[in-house]
Predicted model as a PDB file, atoms N, CA, C, CB and O in Angstrom, pLDDT in the B-factor column:
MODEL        1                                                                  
ATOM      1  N   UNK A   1      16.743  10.923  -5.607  1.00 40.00           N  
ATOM      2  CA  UNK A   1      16.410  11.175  -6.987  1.00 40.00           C  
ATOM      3  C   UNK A   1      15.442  10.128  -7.522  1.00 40.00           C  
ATOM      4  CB  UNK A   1      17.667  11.210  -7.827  1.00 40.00           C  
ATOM      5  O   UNK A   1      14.523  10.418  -8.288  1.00 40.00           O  
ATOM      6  N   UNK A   2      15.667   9.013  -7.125  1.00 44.00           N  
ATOM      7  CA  UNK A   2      14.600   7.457  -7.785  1.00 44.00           C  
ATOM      8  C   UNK A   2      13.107   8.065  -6.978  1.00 44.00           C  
ATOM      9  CB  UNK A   2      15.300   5.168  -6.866  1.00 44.00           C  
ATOM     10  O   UNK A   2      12.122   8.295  -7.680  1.00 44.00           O  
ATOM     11  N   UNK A   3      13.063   8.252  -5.721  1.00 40.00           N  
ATOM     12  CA  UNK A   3      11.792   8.395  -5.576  1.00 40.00           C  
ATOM     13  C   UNK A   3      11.050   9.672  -6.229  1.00 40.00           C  
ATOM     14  CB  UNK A   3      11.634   8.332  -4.255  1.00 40.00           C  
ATOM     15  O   UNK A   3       9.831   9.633  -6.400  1.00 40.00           O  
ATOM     16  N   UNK A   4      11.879  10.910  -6.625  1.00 39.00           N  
ATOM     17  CA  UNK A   4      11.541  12.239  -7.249  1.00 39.00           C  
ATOM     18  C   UNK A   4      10.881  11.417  -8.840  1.00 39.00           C  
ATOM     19  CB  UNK A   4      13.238  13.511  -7.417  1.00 39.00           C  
ATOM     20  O   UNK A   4       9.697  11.585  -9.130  1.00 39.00           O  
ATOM     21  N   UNK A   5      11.647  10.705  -9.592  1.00 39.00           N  
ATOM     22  CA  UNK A   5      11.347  10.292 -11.072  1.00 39.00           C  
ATOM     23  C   UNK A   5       9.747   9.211 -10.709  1.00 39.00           C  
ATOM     24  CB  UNK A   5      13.060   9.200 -11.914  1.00 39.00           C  
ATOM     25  O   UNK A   5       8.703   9.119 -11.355  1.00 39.00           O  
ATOM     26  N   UNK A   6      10.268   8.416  -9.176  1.00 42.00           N  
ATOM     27  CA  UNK A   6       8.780   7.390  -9.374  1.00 42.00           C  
ATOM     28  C   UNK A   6       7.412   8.539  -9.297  1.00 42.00           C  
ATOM     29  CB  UNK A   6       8.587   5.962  -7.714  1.00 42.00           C  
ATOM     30  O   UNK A   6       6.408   8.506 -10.008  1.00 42.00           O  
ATOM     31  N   UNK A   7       7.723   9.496  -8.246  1.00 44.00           N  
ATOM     32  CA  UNK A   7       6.526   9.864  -8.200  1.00 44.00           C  
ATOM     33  C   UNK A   7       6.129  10.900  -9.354  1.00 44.00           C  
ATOM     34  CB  UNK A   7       6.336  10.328  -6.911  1.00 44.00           C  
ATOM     35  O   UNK A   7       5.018  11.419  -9.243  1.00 44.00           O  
ATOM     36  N   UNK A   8       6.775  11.190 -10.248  1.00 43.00           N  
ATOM     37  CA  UNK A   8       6.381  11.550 -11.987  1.00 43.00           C  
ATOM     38  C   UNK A   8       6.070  10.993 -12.427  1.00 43.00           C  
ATOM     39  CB  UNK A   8       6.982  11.842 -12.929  1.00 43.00           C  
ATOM     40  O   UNK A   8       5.364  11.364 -13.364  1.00 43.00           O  
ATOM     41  N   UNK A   9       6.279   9.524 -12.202  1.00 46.00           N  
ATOM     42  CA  UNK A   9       6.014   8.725 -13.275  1.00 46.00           C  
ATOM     43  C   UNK A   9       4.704   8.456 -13.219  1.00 46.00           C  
ATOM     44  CB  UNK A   9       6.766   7.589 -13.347  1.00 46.00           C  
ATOM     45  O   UNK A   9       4.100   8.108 -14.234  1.00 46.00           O  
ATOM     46  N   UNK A  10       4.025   8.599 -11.877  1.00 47.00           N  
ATOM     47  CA  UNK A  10       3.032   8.207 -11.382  1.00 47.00           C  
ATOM     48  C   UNK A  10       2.101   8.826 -11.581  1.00 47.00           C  
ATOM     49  CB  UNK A  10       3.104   8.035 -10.423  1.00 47.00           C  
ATOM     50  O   UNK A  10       1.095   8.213 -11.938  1.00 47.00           O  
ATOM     51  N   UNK A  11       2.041  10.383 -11.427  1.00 51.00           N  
ATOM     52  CA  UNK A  11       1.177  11.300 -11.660  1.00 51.00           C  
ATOM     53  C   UNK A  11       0.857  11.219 -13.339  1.00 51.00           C  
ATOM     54  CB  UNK A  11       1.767  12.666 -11.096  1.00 51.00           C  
ATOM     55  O   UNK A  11      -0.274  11.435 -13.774  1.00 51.00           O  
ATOM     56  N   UNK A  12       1.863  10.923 -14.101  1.00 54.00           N  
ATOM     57  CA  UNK A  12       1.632  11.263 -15.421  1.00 54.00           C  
ATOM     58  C   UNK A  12       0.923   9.480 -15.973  1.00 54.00           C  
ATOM     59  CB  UNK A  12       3.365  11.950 -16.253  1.00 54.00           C  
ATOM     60  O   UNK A  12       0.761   9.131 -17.143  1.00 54.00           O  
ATOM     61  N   UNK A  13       0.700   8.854 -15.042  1.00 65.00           N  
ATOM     62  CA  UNK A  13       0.137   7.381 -15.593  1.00 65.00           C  
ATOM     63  C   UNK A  13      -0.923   7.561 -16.340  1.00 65.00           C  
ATOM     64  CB  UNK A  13      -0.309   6.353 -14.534  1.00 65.00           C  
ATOM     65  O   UNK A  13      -1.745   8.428 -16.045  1.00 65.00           O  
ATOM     66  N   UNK A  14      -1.093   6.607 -17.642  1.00 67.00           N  
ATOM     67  CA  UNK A  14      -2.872   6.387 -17.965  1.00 67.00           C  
ATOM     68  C   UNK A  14      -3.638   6.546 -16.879  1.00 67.00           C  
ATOM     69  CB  UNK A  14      -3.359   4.906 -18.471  1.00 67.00           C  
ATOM     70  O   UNK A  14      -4.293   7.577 -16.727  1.00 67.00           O  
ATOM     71  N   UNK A  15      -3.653   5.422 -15.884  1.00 78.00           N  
ATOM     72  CA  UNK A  15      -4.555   5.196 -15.135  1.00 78.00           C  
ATOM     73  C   UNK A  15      -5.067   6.741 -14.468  1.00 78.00           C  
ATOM     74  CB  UNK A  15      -4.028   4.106 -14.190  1.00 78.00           C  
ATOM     75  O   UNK A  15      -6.230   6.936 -14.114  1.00 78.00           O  
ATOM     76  N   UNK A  16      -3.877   7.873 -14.365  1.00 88.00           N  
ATOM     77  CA  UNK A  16      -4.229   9.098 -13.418  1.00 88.00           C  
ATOM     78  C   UNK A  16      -5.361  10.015 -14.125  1.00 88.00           C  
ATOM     79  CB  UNK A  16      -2.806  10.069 -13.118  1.00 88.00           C  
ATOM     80  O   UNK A  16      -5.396  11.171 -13.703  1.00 88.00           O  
ATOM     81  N   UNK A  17      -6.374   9.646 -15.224  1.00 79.00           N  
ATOM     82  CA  UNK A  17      -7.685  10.396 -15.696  1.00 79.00           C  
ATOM     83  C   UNK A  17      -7.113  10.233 -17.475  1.00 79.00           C  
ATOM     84  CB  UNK A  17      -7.916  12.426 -14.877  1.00 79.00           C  
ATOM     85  O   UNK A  17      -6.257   9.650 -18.140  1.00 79.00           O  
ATOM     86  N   UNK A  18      -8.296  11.222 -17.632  1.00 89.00           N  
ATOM     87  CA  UNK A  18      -9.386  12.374 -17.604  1.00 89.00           C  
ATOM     88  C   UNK A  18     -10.842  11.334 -17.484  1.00 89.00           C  
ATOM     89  CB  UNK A  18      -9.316  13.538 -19.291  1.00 89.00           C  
ATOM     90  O   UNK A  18     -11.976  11.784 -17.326  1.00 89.00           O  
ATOM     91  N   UNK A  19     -10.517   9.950 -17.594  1.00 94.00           N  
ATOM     92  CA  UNK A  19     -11.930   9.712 -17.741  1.00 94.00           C  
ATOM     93  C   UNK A  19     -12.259   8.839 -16.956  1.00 94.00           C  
ATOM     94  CB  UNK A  19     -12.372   9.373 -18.921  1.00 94.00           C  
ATOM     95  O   UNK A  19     -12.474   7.668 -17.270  1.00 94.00           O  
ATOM     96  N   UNK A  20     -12.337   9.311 -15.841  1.00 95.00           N  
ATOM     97  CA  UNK A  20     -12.009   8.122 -14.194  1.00 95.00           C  
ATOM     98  C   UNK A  20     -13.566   7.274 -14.202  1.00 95.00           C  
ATOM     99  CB  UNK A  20     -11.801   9.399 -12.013  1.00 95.00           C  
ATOM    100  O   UNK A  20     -13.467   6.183 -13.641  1.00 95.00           O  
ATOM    101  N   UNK A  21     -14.920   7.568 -14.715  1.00 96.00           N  
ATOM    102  CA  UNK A  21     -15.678   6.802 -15.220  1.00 96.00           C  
ATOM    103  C   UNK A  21     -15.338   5.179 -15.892  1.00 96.00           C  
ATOM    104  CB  UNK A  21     -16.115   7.641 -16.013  1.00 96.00           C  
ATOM    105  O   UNK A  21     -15.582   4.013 -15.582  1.00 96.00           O  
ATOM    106  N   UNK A  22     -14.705   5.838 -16.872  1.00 95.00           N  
ATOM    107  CA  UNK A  22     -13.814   3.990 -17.966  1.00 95.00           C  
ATOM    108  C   UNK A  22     -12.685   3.702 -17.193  1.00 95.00           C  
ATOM    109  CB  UNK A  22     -12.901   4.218 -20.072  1.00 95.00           C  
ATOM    110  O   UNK A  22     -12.036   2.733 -17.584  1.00 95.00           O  
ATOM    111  N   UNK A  23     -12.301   4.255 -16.252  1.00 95.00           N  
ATOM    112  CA  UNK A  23     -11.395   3.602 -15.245  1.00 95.00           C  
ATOM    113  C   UNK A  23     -12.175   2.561 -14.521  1.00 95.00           C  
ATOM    114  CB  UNK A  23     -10.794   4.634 -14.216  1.00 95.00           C  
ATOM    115  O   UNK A  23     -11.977   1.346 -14.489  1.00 95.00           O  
ATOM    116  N   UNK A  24     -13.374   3.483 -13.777  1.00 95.00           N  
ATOM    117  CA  UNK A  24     -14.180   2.716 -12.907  1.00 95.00           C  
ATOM    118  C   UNK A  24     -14.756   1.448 -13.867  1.00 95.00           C  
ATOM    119  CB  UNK A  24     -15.398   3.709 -12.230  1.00 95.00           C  
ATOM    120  O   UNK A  24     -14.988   0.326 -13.417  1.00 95.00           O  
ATOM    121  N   UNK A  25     -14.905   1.766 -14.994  1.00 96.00           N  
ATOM    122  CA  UNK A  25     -15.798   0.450 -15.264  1.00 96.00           C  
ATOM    123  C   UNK A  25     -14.709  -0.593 -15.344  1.00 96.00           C  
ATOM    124  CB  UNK A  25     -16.790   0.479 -16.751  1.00 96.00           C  
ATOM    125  O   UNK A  25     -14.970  -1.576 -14.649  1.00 96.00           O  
ATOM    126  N   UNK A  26     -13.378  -0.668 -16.098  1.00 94.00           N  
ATOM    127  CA  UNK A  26     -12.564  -1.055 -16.185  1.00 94.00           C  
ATOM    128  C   UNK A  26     -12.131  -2.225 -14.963  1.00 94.00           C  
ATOM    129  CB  UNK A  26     -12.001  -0.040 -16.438  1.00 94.00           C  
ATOM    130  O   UNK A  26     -11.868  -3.426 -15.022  1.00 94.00           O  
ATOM    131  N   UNK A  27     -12.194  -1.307 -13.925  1.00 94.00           N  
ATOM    132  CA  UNK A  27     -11.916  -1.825 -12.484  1.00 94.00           C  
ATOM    133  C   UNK A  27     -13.290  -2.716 -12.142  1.00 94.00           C  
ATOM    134  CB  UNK A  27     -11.659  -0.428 -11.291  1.00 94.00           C  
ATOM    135  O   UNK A  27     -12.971  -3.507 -11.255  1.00 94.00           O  
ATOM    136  N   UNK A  28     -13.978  -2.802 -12.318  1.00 95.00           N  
ATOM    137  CA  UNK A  28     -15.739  -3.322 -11.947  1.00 95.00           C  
ATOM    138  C   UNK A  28     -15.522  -4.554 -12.660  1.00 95.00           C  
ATOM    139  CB  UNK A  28     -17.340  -2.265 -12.682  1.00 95.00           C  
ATOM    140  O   UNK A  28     -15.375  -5.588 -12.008  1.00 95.00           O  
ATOM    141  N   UNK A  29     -15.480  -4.578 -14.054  1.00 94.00           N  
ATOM    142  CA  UNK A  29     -15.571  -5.567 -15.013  1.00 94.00           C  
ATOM    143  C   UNK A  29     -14.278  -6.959 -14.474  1.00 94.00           C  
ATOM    144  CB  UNK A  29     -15.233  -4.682 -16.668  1.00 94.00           C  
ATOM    145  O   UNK A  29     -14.612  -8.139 -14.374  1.00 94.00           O  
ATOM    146  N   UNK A  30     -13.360  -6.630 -14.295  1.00 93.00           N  
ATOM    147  CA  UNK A  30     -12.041  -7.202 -13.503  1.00 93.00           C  
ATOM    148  C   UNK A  30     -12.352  -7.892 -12.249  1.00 93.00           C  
ATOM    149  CB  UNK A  30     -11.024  -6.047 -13.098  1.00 93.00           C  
ATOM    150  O   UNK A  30     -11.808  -8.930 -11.873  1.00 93.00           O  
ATOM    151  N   UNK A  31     -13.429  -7.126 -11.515  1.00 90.00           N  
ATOM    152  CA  UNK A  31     -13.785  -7.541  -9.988  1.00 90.00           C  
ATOM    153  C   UNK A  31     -12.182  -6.882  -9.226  1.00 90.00           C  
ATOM    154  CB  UNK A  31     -14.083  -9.717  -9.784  1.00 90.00           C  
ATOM    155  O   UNK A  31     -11.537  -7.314  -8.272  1.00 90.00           O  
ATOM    156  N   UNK A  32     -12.008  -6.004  -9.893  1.00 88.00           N  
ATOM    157  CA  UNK A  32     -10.530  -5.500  -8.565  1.00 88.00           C  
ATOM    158  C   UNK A  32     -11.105  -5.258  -7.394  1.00 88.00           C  
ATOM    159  CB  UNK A  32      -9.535  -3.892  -8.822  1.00 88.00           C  
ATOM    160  O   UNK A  32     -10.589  -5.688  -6.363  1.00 88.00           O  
ATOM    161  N   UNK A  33     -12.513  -4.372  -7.373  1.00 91.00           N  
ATOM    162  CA  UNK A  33     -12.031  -4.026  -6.132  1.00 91.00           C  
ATOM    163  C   UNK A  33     -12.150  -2.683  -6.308  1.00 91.00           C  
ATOM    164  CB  UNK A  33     -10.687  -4.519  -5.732  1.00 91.00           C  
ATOM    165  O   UNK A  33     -11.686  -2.331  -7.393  1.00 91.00           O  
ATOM    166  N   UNK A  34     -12.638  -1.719  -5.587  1.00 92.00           N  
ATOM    167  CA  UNK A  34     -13.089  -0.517  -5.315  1.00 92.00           C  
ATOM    168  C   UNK A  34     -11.078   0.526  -5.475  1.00 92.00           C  
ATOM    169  CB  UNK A  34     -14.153  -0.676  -3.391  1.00 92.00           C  
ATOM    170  O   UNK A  34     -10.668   1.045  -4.437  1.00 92.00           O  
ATOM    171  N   UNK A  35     -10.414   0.610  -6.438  1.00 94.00           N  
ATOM    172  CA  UNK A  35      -9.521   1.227  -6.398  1.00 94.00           C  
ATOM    173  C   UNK A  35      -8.889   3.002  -5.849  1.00 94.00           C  
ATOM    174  CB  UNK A  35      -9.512   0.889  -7.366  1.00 94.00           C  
ATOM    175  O   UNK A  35      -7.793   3.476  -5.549  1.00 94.00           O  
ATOM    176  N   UNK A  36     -10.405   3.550  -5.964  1.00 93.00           N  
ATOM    177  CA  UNK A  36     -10.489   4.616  -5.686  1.00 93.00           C  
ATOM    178  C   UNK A  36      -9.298   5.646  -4.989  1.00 93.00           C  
ATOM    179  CB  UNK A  36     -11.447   4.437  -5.115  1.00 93.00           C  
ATOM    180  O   UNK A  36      -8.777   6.622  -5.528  1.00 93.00           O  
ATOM    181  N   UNK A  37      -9.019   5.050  -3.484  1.00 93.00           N  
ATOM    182  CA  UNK A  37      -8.256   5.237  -3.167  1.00 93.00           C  
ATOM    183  C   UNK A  37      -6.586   5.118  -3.151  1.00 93.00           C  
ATOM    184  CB  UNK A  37      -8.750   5.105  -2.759  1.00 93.00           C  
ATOM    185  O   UNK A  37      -5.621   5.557  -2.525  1.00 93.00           O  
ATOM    186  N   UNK A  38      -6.838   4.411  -4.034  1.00 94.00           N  
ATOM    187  CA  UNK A  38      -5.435   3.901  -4.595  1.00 94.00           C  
ATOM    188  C   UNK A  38      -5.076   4.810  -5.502  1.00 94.00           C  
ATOM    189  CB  UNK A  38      -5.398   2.496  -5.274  1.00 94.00           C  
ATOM    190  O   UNK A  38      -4.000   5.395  -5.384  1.00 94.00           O  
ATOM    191  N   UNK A  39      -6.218   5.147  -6.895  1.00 94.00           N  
ATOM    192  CA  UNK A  39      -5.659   6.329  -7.831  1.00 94.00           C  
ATOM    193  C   UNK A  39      -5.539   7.971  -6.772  1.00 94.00           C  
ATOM    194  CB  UNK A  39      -7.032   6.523  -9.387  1.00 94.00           C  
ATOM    195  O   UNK A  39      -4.667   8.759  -7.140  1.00 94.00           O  
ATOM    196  N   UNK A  40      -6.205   8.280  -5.831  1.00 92.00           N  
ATOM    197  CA  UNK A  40      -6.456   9.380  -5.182  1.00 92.00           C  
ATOM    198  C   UNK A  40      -4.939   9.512  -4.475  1.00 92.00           C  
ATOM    199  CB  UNK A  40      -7.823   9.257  -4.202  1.00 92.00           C  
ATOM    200  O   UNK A  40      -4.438  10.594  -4.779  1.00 92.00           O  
ATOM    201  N   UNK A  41      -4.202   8.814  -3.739  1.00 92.00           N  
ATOM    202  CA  UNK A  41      -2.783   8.322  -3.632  1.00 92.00           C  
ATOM    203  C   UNK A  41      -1.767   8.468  -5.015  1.00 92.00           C  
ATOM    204  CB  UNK A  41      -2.915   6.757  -3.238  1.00 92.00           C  
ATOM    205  O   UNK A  41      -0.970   9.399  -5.139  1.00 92.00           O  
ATOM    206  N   UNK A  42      -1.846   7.989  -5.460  1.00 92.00           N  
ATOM    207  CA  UNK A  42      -1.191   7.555  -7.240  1.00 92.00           C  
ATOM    208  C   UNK A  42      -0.872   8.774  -7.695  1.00 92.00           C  
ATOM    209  CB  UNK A  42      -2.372   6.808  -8.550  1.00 92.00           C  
ATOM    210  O   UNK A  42       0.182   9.377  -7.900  1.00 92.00           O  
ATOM    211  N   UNK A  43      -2.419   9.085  -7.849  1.00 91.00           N  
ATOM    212  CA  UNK A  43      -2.656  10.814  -9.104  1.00 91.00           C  
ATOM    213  C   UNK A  43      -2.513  12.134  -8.583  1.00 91.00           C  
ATOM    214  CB  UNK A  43      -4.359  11.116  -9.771  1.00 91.00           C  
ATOM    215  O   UNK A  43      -2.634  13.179  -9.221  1.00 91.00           O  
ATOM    216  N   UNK A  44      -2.135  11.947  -6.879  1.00 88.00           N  
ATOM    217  CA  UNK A  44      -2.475  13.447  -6.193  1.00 88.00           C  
ATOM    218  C   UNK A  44      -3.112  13.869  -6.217  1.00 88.00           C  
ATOM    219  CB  UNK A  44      -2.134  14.329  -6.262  1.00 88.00           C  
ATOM    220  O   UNK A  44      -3.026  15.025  -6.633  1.00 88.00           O  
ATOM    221  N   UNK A  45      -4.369  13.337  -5.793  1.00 84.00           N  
ATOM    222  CA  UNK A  45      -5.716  13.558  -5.716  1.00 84.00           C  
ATOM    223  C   UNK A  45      -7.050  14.692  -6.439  1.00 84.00           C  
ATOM    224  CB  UNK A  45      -5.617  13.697  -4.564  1.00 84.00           C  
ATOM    225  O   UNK A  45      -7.794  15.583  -6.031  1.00 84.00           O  
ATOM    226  N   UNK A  46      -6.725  13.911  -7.844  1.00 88.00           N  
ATOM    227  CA  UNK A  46      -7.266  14.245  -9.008  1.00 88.00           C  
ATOM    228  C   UNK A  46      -8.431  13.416 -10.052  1.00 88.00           C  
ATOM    229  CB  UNK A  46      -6.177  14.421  -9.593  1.00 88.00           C  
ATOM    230  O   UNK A  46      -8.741  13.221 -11.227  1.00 88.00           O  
ATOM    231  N   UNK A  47      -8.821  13.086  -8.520  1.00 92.00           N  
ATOM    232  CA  UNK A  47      -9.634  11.997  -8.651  1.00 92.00           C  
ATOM    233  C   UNK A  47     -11.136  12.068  -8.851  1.00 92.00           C  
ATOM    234  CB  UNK A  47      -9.418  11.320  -7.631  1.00 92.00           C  
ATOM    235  O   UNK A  47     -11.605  12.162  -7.717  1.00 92.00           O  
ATOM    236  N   UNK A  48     -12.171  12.069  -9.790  1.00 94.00           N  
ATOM    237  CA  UNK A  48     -14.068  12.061  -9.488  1.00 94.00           C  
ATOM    238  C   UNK A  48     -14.266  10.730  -9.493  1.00 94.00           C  
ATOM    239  CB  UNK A  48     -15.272  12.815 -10.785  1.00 94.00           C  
ATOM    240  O   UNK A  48     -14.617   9.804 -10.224  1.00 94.00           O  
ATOM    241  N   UNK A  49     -13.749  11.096  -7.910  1.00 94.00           N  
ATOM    242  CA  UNK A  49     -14.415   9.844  -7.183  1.00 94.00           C  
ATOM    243  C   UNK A  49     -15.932   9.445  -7.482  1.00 94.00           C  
ATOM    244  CB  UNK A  49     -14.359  10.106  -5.656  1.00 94.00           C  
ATOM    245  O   UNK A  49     -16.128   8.230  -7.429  1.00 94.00           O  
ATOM    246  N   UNK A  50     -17.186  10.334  -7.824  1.00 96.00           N  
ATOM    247  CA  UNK A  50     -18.222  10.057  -8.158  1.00 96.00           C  
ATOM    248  C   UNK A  50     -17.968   9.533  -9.659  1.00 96.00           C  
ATOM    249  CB  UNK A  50     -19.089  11.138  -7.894  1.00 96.00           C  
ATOM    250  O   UNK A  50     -17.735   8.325  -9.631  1.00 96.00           O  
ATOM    251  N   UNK A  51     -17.949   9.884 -10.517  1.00 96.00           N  
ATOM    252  CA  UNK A  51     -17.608   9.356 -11.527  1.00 96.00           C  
ATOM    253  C   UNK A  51     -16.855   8.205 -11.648  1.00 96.00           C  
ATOM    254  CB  UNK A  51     -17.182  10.097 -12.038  1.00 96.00           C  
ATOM    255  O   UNK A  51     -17.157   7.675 -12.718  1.00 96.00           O  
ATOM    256  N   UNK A  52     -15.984   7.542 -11.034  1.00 95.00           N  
ATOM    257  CA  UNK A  52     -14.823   6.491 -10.772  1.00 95.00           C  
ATOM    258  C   UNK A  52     -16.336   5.537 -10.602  1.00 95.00           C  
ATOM    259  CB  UNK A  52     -13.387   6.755  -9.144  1.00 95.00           C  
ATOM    260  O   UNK A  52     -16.877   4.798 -11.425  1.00 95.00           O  
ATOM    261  N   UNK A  53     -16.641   5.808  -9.539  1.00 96.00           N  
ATOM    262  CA  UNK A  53     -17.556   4.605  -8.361  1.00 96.00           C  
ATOM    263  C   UNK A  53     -18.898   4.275  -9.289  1.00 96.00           C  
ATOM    264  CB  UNK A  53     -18.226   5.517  -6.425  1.00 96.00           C  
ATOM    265  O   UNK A  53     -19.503   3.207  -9.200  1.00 96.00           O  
ATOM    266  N   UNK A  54     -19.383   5.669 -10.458  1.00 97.00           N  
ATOM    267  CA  UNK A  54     -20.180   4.794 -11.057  1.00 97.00           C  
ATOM    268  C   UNK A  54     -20.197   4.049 -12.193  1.00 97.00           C  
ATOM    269  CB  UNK A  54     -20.943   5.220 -11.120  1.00 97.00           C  
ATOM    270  O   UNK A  54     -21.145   3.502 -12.757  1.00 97.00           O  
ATOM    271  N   UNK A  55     -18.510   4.107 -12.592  1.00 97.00           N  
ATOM    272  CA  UNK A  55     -18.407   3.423 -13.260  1.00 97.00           C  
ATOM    273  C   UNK A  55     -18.064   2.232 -13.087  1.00 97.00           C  
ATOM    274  CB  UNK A  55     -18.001   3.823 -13.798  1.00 97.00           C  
ATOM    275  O   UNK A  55     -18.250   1.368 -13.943  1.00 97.00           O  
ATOM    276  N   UNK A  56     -17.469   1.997 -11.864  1.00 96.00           N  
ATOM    277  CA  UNK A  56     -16.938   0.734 -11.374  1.00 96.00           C  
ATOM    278  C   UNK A  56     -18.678  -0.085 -10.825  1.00 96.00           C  
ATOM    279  CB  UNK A  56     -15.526   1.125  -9.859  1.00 96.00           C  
ATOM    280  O   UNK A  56     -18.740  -1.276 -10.522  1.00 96.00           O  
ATOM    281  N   UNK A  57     -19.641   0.650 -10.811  1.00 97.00           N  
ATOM    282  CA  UNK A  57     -20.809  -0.279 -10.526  1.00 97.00           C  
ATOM    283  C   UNK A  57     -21.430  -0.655 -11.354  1.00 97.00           C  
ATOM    284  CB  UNK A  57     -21.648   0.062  -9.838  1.00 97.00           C  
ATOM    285  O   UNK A  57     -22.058  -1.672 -11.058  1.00 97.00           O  
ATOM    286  N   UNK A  58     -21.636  -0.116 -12.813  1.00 97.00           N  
ATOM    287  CA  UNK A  58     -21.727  -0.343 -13.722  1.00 97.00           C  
ATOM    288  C   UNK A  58     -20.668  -1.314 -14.730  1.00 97.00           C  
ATOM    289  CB  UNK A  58     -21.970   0.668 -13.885  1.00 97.00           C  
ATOM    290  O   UNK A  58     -21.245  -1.877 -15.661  1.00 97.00           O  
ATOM    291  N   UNK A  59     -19.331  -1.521 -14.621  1.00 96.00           N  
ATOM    292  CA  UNK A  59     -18.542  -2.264 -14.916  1.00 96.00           C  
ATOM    293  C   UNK A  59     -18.873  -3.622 -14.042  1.00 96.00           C  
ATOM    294  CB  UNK A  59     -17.303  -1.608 -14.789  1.00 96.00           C  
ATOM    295  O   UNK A  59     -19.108  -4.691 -14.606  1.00 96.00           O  
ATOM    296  N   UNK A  60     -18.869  -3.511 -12.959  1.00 95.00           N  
ATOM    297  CA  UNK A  60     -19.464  -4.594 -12.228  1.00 95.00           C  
ATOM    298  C   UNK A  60     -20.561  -5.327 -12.566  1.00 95.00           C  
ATOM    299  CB  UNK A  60     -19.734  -4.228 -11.193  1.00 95.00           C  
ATOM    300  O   UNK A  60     -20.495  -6.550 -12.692  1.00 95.00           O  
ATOM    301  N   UNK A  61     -21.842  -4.531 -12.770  1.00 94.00           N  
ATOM    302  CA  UNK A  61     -22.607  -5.212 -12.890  1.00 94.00           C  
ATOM    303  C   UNK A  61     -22.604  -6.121 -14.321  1.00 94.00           C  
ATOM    304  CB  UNK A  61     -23.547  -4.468 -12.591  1.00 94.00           C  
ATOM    305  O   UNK A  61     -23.294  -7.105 -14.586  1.00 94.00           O  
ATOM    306  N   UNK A  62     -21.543  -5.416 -15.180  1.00 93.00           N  
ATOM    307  CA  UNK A  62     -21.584  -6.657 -16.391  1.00 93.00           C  
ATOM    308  C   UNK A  62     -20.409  -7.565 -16.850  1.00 93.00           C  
ATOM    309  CB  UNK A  62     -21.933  -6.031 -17.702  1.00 93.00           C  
ATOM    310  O   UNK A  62     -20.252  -8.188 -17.900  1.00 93.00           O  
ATOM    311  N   UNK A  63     -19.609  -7.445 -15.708  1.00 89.00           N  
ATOM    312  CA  UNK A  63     -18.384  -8.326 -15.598  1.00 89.00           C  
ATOM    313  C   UNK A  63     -18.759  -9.795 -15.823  1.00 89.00           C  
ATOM    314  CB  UNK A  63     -17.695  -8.168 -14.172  1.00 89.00           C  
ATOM    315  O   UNK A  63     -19.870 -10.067 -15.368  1.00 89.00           O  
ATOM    316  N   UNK A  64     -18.235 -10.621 -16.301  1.00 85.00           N  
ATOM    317  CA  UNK A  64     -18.368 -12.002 -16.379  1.00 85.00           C  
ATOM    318  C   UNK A  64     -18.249 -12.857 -15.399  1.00 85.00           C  
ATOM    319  CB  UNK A  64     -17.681 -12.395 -17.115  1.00 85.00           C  
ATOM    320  O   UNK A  64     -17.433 -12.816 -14.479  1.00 85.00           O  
ATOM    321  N   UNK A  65     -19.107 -13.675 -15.607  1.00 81.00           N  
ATOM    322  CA  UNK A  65     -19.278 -14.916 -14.404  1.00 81.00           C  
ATOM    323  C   UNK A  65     -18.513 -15.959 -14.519  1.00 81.00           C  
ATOM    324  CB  UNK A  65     -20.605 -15.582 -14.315  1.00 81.00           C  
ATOM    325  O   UNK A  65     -18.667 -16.714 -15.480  1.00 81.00           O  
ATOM    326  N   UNK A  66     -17.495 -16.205 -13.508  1.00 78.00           N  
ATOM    327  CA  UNK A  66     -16.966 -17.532 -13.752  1.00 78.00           C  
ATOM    328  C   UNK A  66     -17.776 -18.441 -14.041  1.00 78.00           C  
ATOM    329  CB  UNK A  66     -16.323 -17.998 -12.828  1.00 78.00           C  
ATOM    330  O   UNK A  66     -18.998 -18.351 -13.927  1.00 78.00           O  
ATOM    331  N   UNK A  67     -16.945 -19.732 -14.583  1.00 84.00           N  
ATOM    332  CA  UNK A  67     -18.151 -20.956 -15.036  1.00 84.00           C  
ATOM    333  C   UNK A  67     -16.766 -22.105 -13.608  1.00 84.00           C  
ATOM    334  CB  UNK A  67     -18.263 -21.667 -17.862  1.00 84.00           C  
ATOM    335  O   UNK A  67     -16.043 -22.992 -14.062  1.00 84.00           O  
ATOM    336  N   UNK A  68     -16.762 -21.879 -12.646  1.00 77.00           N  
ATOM    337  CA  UNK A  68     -16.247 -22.403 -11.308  1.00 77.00           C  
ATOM    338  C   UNK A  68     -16.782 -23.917 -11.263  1.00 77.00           C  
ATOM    339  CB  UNK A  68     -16.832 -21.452  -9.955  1.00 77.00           C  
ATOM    340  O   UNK A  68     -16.531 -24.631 -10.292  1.00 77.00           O  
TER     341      UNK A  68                                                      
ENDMDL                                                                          
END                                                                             
């Protein structure tokens, strides 16, 4: 029964859309890390992956620079 409720819980997450673009940038800006496959797993594969990836390159490219 616990794993039946996790994997509801999962599908119905923020993170699982409609706007996998502001996900991607989201993820870019952070430096996570290409998540893609992780929501495609997560959401039951309900994923624009094109949309995700250009937002995460675009989030990337204006993520902040450490001052290291």
């Amino acid at each position: 029964m616990t794993l039946l409720l996790a994997g509801c819980a999962g599908a119905g997450s923020v993170d699982c859309g409609p706007d996998w673009r502001a996900t991607g940038e989201r993820d870019g800006r952070i430096n996570a890390g290409s998540q893609a496959a992780n929501y495609q797993s997560r959401c039951g594969g309900n994923v624009d992956t094109a949309a995700y990836e250009a937002g995460y390159a675009d989030g990337f490219s204006r993520r902040p620079i450490p001052n290291w």
